[in-house]
C-alpha positions as CSV (number, residue, x, y, z in Angstrom):
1,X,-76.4,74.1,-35.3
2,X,-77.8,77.1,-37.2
3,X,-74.5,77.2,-39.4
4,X,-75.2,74.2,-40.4
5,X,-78.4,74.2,-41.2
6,X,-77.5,77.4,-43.2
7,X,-74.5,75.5,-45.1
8,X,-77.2,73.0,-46.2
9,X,-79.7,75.0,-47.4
10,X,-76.7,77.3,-49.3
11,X,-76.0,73.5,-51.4
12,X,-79.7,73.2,-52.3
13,X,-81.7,71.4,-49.4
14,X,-84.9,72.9,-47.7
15,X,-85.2,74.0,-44.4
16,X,-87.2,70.9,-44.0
17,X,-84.3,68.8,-45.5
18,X,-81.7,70.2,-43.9
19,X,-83.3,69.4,-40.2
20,X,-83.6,66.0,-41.8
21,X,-80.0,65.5,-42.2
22,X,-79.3,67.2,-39.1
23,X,-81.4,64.9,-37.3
24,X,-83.8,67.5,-35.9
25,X,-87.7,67.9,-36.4
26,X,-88.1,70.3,-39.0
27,X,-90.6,72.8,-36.8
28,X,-87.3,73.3,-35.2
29,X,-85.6,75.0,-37.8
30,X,-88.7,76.9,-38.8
31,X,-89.3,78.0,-35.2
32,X,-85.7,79.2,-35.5
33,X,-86.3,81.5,-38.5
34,X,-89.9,82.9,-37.3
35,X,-88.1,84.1,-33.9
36,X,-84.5,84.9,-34.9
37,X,-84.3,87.3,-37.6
38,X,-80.0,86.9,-38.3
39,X,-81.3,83.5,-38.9
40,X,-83.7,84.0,-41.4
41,X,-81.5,86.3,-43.3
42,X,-78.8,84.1,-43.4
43,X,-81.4,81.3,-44.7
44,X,-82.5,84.0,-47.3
45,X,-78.8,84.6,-48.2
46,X,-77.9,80.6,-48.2
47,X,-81.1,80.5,-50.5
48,X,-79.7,83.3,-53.0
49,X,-76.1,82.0,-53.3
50,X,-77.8,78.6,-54.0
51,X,-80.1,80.0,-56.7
52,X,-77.0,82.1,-58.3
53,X,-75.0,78.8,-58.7
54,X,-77.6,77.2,-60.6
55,X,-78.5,80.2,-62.4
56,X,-74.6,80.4,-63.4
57,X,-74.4,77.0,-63.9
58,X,-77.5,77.1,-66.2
59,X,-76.0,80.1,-68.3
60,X,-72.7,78.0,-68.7
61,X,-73.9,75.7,-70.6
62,X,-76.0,77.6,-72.3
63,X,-73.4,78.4,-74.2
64,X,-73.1,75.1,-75.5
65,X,-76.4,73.9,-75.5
66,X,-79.7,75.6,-77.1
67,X,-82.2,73.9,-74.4
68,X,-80.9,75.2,-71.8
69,X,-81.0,79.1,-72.6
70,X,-84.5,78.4,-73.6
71,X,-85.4,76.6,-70.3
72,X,-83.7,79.7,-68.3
73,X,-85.5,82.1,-70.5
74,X,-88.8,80.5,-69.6
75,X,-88.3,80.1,-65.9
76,X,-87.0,83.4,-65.9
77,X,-89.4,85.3,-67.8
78,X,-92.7,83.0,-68.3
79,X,-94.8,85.1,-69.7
80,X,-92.7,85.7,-72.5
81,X,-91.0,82.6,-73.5
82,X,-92.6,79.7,-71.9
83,X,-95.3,78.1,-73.9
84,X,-98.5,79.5,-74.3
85,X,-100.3,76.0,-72.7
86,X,-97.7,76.5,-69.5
87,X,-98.5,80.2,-68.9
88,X,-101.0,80.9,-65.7
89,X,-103.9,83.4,-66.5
């Protein structure tokens, strides 16, 4: 049941999502990752590879499309190019 909570977090969901689909109560899953540290490592993996396809996917069009390099620019690196009025103190 772990892998596939790991294969659902990997295309995007929460932990809390991912129980959801799963059918399972989502202090489950989280009880998982506190006690089992392979777990939480592969959640923390599933999480990066998910965050690198976006990224990527982001950067692709980019290419073709001014808005979205500025969006990844200002998600990336706020306090230099998001707007002043959207920048915490």
């Amino acid at each position: 049941m772990q892998r596939s909570v790991t294969e659902l977090v990997e295309k995007g969901l929460s932990l809390t999502r991912a129980a959801n689909v799963l059918g399972m109560h989502h202090a489950t899953v989280h009880r998982w990752k506190d006690a089992d540290k392979d777990f939480a490592d592969a959640i923390r993996q599933a999480e990066s590879k998910f965050i690198l396809k976006m990224t990527e996917t982001v950067s692709e069009h980019a290419k073709n499309d001014w808005r979205a390099a500025v969006e990844l620019l200002a998600r990336r690196f706020p306090g230099e190019y998001s707007k002043p009025e959207n920048r915490l103190a």
